[in-house]
DRENBAPA-610582 format. One record per atom (N, C-alpha, C, CB): x, y, z; atom name; residue in one letter; chain. Coordinates in steps of 0.2 Angstrom, whole numbers, always signed. Each point is the difference from the previous one (the first is absolute). Glycine has a CB too. Layout:
! residues N
{x X&y Y&z Z&atome CA&residu A&chaine A}
...
//
This chain:
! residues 125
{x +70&y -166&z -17&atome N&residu X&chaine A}
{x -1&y -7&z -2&atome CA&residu X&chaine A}
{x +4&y -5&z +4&atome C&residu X&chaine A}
{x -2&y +4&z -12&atome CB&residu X&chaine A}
{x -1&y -7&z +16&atome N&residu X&chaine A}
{x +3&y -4&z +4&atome CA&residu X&chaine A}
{x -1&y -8&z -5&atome C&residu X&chaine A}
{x -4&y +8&z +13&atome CB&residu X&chaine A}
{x +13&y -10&z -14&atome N&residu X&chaine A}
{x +0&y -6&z -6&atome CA&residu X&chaine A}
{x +3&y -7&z +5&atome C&residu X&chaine A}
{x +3&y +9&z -13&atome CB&residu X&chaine A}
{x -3&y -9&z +20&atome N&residu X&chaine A}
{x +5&y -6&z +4&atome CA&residu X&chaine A}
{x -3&y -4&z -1&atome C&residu X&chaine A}
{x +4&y +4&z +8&atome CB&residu X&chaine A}
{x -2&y -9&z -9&atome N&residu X&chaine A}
{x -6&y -8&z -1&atome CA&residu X&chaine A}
{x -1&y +0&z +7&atome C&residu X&chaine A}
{x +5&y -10&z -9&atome CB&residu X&chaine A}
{x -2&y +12&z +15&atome N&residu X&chaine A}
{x -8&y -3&z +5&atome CA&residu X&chaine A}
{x +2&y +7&z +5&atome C&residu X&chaine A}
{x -1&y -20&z +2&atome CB&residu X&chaine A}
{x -6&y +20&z +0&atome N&residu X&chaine A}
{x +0&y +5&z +7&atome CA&residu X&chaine A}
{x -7&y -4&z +4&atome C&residu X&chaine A}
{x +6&y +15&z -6&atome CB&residu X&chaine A}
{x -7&y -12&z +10&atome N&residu X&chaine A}
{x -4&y -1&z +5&atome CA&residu X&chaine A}
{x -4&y +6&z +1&atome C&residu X&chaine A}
{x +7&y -9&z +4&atome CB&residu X&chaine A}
{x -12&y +7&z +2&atome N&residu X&chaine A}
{x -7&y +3&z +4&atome CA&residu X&chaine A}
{x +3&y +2&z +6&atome C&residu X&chaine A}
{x -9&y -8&z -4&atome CB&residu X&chaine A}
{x +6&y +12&z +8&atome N&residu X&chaine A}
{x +1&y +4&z +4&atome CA&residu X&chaine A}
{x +0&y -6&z +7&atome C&residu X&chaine A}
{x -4&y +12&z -8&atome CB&residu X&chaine A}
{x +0&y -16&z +7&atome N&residu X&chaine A}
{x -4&y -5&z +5&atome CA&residu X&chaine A}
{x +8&y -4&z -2&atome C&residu X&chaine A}
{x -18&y +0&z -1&atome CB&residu X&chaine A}
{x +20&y -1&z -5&atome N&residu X&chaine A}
{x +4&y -7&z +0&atome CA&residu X&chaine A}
{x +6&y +3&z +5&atome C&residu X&chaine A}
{x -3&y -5&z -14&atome CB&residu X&chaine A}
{x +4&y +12&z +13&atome N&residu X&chaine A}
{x +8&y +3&z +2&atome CA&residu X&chaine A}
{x -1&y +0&z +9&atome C&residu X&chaine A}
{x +3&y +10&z -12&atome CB&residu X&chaine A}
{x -10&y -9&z +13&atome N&residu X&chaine A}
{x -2&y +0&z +5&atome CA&residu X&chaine A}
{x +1&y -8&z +5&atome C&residu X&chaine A}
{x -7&y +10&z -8&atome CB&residu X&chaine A}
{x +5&y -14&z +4&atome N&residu X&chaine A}
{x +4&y -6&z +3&atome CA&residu X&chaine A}
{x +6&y -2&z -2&atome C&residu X&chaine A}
{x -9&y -3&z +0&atome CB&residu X&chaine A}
{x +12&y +4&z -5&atome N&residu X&chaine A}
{x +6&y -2&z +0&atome CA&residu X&chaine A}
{x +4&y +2&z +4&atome C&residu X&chaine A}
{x -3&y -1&z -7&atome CB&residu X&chaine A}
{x +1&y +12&z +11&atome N&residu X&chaine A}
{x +5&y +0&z +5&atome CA&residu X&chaine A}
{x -2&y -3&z +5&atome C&residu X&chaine A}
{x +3&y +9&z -3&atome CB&residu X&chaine A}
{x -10&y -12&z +6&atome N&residu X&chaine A}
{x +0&y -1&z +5&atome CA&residu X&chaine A}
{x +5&y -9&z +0&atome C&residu X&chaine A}
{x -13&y +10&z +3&atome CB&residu X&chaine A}
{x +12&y -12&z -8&atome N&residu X&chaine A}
{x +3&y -8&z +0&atome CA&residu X&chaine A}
{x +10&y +2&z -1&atome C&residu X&chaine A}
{x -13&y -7&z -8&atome CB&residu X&chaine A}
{x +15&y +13&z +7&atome N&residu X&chaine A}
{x +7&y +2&z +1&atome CA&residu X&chaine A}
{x +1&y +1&z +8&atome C&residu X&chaine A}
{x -1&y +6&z -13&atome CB&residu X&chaine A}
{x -4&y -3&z +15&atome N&residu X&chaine A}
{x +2&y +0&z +8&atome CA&residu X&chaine A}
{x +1&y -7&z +6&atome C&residu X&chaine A}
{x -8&y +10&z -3&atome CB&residu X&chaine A}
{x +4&y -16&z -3&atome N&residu X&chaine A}
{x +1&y -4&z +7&atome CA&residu X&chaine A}
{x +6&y -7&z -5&atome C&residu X&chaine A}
{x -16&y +4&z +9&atome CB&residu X&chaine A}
{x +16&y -1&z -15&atome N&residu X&chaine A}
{x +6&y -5&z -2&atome CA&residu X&chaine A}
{x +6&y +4&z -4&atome C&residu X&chaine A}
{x -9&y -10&z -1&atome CB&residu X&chaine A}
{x +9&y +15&z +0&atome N&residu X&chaine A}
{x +5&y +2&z -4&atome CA&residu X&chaine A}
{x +0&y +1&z -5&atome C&residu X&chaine A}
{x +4&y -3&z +6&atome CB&residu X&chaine A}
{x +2&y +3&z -12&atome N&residu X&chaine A}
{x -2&y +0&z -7&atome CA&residu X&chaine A}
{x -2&y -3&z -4&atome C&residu X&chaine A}
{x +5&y +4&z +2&atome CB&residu X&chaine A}
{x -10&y -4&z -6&atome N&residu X&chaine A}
{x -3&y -4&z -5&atome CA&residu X&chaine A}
{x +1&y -2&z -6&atome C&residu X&chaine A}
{x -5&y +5&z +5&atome CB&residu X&chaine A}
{x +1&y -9&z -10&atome N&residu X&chaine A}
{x -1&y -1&z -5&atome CA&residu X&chaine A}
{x -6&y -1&z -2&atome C&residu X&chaine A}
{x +10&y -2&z +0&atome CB&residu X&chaine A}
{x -12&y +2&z -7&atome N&residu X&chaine A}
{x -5&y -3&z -1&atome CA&residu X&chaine A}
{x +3&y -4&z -7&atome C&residu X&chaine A}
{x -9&y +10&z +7&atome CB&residu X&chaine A}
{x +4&y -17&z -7&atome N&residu X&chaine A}
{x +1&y -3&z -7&atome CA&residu X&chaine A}
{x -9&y +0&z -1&atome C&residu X&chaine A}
{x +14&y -10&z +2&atome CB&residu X&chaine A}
{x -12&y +8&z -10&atome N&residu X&chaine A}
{x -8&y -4&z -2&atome CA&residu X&chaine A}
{x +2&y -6&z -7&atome C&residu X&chaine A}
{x -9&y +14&z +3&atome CB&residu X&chaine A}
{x +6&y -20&z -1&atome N&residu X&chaine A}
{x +5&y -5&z -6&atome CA&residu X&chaine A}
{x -6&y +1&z -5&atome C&residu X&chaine A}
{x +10&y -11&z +7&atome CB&residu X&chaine A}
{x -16&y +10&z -8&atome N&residu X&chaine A}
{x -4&y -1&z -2&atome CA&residu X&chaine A}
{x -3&y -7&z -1&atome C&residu X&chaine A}
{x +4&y +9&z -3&atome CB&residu X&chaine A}
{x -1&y -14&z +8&atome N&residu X&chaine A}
{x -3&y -6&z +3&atome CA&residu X&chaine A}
{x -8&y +1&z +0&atome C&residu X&chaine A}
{x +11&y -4&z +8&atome CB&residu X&chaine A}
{x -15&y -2&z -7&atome N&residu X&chaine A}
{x -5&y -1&z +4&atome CA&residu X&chaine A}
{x +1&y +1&z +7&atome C&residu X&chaine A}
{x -3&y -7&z -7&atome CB&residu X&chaine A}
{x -4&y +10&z +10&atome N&residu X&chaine A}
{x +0&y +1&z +5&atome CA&residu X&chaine A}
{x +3&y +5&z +0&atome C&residu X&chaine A}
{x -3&y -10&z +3&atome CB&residu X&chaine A}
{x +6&y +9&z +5&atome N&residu X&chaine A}
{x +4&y +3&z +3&atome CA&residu X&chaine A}
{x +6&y +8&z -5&atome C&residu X&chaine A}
{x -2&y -15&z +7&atome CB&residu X&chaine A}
{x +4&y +10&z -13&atome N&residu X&chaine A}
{x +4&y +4&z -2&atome CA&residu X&chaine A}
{x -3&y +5&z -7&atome C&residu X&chaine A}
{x +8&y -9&z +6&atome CB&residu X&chaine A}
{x -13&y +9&z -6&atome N&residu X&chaine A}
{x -4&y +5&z -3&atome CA&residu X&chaine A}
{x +1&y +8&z +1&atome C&residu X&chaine A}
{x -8&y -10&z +0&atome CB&residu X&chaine A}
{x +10&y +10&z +7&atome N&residu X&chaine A}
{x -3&y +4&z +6&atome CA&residu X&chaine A}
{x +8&y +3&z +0&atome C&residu X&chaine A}
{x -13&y -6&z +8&atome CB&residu X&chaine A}
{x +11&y +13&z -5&atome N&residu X&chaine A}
{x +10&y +3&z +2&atome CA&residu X&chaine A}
{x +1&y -3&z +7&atome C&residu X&chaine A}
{x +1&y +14&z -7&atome CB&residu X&chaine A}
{x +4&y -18&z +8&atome N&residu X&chaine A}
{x +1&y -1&z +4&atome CA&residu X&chaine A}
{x +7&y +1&z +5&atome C&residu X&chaine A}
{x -9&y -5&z -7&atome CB&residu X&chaine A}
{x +7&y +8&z +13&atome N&residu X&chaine A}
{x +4&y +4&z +5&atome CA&residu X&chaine A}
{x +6&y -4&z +3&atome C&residu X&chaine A}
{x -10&y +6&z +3&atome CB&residu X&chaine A}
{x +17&y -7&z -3&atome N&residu X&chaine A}
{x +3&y -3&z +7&atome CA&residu X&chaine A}
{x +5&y +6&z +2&atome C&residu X&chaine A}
{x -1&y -14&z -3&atome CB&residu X&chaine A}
{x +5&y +12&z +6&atome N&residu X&chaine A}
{x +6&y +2&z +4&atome CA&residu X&chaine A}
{x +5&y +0&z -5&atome C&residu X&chaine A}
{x -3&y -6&z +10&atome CB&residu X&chaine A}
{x +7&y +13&z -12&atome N&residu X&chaine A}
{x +4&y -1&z -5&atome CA&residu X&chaine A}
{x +5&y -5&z +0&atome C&residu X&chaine A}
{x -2&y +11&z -2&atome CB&residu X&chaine A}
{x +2&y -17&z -3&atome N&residu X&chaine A}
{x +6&y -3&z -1&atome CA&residu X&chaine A}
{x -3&y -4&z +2&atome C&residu X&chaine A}
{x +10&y +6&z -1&atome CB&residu X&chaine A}
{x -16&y -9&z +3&atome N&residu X&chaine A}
{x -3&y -7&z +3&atome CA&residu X&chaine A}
{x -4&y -6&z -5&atome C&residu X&chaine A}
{x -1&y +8&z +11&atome CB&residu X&chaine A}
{x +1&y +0&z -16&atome N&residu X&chaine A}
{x -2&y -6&z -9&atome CA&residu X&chaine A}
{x +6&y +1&z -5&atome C&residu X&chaine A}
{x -15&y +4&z -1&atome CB&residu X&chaine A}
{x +18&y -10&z +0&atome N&residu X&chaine A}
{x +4&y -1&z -4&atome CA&residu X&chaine A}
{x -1&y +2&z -8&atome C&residu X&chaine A}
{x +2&y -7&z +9&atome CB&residu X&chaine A}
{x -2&y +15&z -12&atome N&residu X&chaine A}
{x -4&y +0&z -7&atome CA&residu X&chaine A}
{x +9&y -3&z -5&atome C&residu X&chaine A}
{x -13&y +14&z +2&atome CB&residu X&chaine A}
{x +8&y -17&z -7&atome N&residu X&chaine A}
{x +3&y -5&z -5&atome CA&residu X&chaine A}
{x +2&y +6&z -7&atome C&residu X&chaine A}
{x -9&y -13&z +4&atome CB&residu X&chaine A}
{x +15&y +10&z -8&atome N&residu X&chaine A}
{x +0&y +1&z -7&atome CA&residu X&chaine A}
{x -6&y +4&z -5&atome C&residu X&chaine A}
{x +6&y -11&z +2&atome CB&residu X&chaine A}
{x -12&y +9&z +1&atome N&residu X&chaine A}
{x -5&y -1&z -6&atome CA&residu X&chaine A}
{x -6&y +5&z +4&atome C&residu X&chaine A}
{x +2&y -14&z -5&atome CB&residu X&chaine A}
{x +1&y +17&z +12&atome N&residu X&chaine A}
{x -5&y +6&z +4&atome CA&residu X&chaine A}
{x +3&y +7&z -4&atome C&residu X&chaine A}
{x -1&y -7&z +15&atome CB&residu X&chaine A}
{x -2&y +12&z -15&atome N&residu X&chaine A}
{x +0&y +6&z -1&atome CA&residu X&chaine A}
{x +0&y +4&z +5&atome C&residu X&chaine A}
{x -3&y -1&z -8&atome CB&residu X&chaine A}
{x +7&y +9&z +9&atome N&residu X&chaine A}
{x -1&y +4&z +3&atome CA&residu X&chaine A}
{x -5&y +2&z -1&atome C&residu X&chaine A}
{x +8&y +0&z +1&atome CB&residu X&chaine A}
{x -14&y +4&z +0&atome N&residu X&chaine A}
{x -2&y +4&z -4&atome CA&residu X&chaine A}
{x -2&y +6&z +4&atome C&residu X&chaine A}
{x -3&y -9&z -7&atome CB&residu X&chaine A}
{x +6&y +11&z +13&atome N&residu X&chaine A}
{x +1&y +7&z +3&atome CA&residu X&chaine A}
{x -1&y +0&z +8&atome C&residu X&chaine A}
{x -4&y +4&z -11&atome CB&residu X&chaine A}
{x +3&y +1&z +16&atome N&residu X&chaine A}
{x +0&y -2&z +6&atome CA&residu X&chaine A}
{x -7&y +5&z +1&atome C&residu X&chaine A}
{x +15&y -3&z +4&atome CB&residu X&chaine A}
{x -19&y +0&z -1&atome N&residu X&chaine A}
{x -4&y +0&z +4&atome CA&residu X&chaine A}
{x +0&y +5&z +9&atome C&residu X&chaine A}
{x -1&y -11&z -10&atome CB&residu X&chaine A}
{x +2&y +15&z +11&atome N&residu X&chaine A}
{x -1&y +3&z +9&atome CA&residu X&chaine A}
{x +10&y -3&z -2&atome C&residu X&chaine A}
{x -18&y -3&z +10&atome CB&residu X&chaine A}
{x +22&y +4&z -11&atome N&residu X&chaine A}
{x +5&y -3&z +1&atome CA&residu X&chaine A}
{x +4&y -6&z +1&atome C&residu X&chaine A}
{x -4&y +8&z +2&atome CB&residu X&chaine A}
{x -1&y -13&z -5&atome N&residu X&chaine A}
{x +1&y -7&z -2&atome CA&residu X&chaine A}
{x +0&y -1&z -7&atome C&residu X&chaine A}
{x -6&y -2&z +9&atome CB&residu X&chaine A}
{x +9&y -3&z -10&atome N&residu X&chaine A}
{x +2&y -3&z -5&atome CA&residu X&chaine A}
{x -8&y -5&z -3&atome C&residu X&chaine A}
{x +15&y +1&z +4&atome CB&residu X&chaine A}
{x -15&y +1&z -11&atome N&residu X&chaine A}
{x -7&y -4&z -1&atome CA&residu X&chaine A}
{x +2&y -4&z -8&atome C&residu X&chaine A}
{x -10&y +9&z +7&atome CB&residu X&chaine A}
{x +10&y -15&z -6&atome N&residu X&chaine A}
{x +3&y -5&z -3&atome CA&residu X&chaine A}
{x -8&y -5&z -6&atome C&residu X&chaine A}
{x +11&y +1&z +14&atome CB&residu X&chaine A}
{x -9&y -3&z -19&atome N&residu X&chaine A}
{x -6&y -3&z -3&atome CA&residu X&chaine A}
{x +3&y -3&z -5&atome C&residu X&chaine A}
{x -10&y +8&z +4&atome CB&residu X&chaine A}
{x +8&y -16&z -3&atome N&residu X&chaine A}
{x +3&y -5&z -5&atome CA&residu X&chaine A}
{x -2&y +1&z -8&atome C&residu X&chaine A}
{x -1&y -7&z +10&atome CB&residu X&chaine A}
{x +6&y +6&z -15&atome N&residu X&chaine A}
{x -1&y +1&z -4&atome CA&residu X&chaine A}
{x -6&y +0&z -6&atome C&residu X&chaine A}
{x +9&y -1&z +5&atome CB&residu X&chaine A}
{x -10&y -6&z -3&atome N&residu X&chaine A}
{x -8&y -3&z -5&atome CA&residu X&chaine A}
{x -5&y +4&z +4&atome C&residu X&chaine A}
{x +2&y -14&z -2&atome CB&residu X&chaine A}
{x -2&y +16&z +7&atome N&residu X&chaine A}
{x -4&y +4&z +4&atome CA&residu X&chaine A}
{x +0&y +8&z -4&atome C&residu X&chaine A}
{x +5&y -8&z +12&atome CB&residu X&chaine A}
{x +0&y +11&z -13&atome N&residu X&chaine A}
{x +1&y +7&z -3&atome CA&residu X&chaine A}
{x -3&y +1&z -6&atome C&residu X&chaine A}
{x +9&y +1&z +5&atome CB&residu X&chaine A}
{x -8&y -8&z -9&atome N&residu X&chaine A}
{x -2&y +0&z -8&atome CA&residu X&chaine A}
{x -8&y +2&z +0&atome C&residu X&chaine A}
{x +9&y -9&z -3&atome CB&residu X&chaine A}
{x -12&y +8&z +10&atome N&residu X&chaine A}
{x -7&y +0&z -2&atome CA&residu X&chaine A}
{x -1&y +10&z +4&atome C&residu X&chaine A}
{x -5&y -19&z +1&atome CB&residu X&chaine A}
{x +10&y +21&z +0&atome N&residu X&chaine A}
{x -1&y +7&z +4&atome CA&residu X&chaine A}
{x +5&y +5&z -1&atome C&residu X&chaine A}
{x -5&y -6&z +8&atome CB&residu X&chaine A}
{x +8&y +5&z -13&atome N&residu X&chaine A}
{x +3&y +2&z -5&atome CA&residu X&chaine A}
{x -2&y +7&z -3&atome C&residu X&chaine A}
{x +3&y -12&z -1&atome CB&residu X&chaine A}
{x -9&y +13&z +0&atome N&residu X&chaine A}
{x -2&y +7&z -1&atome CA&residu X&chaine A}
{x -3&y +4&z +3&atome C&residu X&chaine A}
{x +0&y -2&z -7&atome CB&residu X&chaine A}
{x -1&y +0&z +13&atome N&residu X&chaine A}
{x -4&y +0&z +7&atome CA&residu X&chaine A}
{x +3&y +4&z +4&atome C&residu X&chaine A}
{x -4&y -10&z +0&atome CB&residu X&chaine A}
{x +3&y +15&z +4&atome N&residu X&chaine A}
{x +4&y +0&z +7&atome CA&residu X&chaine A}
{x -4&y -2&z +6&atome C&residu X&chaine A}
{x +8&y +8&z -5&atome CB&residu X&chaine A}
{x -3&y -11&z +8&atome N&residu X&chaine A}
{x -6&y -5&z +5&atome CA&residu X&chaine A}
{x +2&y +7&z +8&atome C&residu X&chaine A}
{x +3&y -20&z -6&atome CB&residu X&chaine A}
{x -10&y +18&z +8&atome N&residu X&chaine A}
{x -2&y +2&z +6&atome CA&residu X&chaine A}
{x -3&y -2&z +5&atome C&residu X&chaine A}
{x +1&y +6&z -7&atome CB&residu X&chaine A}
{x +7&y -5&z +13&atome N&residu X&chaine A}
{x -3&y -6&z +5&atome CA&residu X&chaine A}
{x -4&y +3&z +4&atome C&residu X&chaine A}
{x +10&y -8&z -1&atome CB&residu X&chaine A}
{x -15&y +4&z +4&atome N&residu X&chaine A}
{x -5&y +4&z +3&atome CA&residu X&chaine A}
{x +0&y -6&z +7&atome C&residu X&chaine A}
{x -8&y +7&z -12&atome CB&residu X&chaine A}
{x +5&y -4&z +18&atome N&residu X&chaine A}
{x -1&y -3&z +6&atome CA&residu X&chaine A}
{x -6&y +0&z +3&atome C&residu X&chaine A}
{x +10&y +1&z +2&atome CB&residu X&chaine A}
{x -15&y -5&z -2&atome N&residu X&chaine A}
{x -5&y -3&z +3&atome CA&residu X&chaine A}
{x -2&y -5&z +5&atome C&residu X&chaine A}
{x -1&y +2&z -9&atome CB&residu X&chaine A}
{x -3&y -3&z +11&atome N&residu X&chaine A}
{x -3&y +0&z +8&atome CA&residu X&chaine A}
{x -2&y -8&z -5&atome C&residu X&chaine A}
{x -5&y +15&z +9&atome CB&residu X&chaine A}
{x +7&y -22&z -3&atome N&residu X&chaine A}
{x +2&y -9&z -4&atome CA&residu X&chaine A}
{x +5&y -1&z +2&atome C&residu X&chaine A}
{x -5&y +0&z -11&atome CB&residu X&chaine A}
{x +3&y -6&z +9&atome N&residu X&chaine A}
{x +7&y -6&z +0&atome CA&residu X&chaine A}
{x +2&y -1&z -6&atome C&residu X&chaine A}
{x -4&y -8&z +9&atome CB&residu X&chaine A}
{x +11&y +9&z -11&atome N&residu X&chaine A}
{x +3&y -1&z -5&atome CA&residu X&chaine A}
{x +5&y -5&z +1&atome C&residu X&chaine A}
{x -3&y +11&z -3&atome CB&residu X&chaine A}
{x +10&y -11&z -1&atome N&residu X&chaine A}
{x +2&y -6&z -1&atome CA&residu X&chaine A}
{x +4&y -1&z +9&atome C&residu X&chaine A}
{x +2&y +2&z -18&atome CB&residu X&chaine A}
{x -2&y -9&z +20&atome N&residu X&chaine A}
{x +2&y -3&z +6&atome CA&residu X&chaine A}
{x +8&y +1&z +2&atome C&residu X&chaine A}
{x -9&y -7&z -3&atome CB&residu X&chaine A}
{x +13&y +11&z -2&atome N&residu X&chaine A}
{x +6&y -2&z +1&atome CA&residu X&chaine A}
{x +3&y +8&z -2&atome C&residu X&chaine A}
{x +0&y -14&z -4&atome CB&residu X&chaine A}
{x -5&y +19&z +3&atome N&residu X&chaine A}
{x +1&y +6&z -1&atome CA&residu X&chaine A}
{x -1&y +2&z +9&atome C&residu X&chaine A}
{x -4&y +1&z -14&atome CB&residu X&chaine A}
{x +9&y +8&z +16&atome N&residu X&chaine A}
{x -1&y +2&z +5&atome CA&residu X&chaine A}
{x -7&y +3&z +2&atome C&residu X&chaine A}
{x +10&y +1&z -3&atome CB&residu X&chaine A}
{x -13&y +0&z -2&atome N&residu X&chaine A}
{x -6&y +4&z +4&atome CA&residu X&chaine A}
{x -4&y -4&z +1&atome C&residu X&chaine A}
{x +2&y +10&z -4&atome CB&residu X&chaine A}
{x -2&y -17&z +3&atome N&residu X&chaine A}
{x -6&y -4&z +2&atome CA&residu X&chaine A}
{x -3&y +1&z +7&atome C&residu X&chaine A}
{x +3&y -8&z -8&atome CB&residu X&chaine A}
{x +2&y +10&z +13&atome N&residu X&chaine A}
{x -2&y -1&z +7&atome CA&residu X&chaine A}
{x -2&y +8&z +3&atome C&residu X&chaine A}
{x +8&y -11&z +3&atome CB&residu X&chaine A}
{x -9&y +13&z -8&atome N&residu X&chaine A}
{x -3&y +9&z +0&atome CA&residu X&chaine A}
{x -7&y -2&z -1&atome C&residu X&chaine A}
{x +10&y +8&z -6&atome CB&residu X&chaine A}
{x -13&y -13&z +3&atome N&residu X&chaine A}
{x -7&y +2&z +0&atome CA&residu X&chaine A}
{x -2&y +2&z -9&atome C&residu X&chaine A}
{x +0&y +6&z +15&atome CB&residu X&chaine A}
{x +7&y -3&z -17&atome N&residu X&chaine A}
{x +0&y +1&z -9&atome CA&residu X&chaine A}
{x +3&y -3&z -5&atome C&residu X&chaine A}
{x +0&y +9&z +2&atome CB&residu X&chaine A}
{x +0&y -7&z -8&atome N&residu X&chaine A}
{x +5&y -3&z -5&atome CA&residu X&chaine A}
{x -1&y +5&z -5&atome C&residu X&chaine A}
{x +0&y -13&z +1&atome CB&residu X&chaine A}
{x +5&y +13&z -2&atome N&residu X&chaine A}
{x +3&y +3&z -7&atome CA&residu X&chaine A}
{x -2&y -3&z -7&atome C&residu X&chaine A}
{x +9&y +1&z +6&atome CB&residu X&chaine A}
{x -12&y +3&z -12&atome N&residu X&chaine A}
{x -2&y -1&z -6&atome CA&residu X&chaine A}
{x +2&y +2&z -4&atome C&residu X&chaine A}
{x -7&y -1&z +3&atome CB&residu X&chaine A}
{x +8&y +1&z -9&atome N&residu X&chaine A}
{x +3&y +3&z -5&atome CA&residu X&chaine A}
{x -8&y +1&z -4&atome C&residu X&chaine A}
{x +16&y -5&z +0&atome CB&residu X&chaine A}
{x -15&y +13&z -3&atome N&residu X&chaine A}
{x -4&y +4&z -5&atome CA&residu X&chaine A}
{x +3&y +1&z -5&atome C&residu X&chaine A}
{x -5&y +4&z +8&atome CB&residu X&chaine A}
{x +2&y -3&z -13&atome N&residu X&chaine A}
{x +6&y +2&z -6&atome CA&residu X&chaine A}
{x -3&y +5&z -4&atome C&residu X&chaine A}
{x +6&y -11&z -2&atome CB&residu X&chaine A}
{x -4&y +16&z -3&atome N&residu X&chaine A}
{x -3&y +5&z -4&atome CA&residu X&chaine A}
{x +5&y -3&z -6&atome C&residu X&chaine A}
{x -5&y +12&z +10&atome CB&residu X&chaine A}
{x +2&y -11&z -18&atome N&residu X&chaine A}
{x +2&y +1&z -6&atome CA&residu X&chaine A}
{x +5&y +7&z +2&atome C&residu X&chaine A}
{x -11&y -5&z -9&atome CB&residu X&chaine A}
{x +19&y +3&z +6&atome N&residu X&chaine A}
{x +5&y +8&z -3&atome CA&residu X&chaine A}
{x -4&y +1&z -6&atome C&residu X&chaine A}
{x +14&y -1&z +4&atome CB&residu X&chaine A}
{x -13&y +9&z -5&atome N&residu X&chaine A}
{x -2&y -1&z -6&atome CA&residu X&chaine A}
{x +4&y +4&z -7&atome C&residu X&chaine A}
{x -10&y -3&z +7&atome CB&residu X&chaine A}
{x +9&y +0&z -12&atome N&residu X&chaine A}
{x +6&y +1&z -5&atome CA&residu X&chaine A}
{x +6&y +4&z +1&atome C&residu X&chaine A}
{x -9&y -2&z -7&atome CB&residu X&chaine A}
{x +9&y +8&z +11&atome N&residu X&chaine A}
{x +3&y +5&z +1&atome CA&residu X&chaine A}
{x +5&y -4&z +5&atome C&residu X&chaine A}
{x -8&y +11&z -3&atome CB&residu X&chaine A}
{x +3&y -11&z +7&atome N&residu X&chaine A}
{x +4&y -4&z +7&atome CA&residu X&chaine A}
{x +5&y -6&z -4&atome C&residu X&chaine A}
{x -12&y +1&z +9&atome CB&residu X&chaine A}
{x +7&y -4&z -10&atome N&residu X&chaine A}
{x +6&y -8&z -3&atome CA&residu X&chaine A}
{x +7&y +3&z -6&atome C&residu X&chaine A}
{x -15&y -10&z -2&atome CB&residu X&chaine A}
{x +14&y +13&z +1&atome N&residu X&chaine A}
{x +6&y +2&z -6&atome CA&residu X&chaine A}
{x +6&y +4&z +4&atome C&residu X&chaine A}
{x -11&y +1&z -12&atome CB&residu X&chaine A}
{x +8&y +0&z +19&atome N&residu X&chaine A}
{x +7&y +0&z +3&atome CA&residu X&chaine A}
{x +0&y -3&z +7&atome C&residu X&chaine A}
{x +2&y +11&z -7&atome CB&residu X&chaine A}
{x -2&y -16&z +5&atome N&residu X&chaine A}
{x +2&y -8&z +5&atome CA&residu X&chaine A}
{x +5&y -3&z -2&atome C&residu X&chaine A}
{x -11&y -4&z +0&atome CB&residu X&chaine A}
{x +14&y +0&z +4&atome N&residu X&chaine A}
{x +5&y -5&z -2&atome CA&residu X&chaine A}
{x -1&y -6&z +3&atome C&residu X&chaine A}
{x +7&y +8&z -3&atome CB&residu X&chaine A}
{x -8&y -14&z +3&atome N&residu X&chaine A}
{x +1&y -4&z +4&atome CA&residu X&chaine A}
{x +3&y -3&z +4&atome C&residu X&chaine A}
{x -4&y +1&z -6&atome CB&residu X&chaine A}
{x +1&y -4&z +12&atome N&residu X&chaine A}
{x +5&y -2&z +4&atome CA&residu X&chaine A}
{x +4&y -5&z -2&atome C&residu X&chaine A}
{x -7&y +4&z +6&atome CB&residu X&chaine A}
{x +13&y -6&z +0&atome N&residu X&chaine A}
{x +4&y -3&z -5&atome CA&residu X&chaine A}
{x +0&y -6&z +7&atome C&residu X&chaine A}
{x +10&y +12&z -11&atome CB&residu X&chaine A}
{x -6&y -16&z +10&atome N&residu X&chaine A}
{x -3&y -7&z +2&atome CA&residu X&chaine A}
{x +6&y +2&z +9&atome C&residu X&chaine A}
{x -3&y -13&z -17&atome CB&residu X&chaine A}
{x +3&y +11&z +23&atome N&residu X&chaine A}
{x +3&y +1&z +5&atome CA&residu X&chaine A}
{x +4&y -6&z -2&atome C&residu X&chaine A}
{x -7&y +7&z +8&atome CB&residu X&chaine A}
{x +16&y -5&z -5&atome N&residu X&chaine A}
{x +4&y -4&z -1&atome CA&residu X&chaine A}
{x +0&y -5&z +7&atome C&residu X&chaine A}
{x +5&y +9&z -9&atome CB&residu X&chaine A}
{x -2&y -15&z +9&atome N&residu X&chaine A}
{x -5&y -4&z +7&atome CA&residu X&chaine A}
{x +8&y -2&z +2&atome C&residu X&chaine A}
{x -15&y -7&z -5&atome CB&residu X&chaine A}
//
């Protein structure tokens, strides 16, 4: 029983190492904005200031993956699954000049799963 709130696709780890090679370590956020921040979005570790009100919610290929709190309420029983596809995604993310973007997928935990969860707890800023 695999219970991590987020993992990823083979294709995503797949990009991700290759976006490790030409910048170094990563992060990922997702605020749950419009647009843009719907989406998980890639930079350079420590080049997004996460706030009080961001969560951890686990590492991804060795990255930290970050997601604002009003955001989590709605994925909260979910575990999200980030996937990488062939598109233009958000402008300010890494992998836009790849040709891909990053998407988050999600599946229901279920009862078993959820009853040994805990929630994330808010990142200290």
């Amino acid at each position: 029983m695999d219970t991590r709130r987020v993992v990823l696709t083979s294709a995503a780890e797949k990009l991700i190492d290759t976006l490790k090679e030409v910048h170094g370590p990563l992060m990922f956020h997702q605020s749950g904005g419009c647009c843009d921040g719907s989406a998980p979005m890639c930079y350079v570790a420590g080049e997004f200031k996460v706030g009080g009100r961001d969560l951890l919610l686990g590492e991804i290929a060795g990255c930290p993956f970050y997601m604002g709190a009003a955001q989590f309420d709605y994925f909260k029983f979910s575990q999200l699954i980030i996937d990488a596809v062939p598109g233009r995604g958000g402008g300010f993310s890494l992998e836009a000049p790849e040709g891909m973007r990053f998407l988050t997928r999600s599946r229901l935990f279920t009862e078993e799963e959820l009853a040994g969860l805990v929630d994330p707890r808010p990142v200290v800023s």
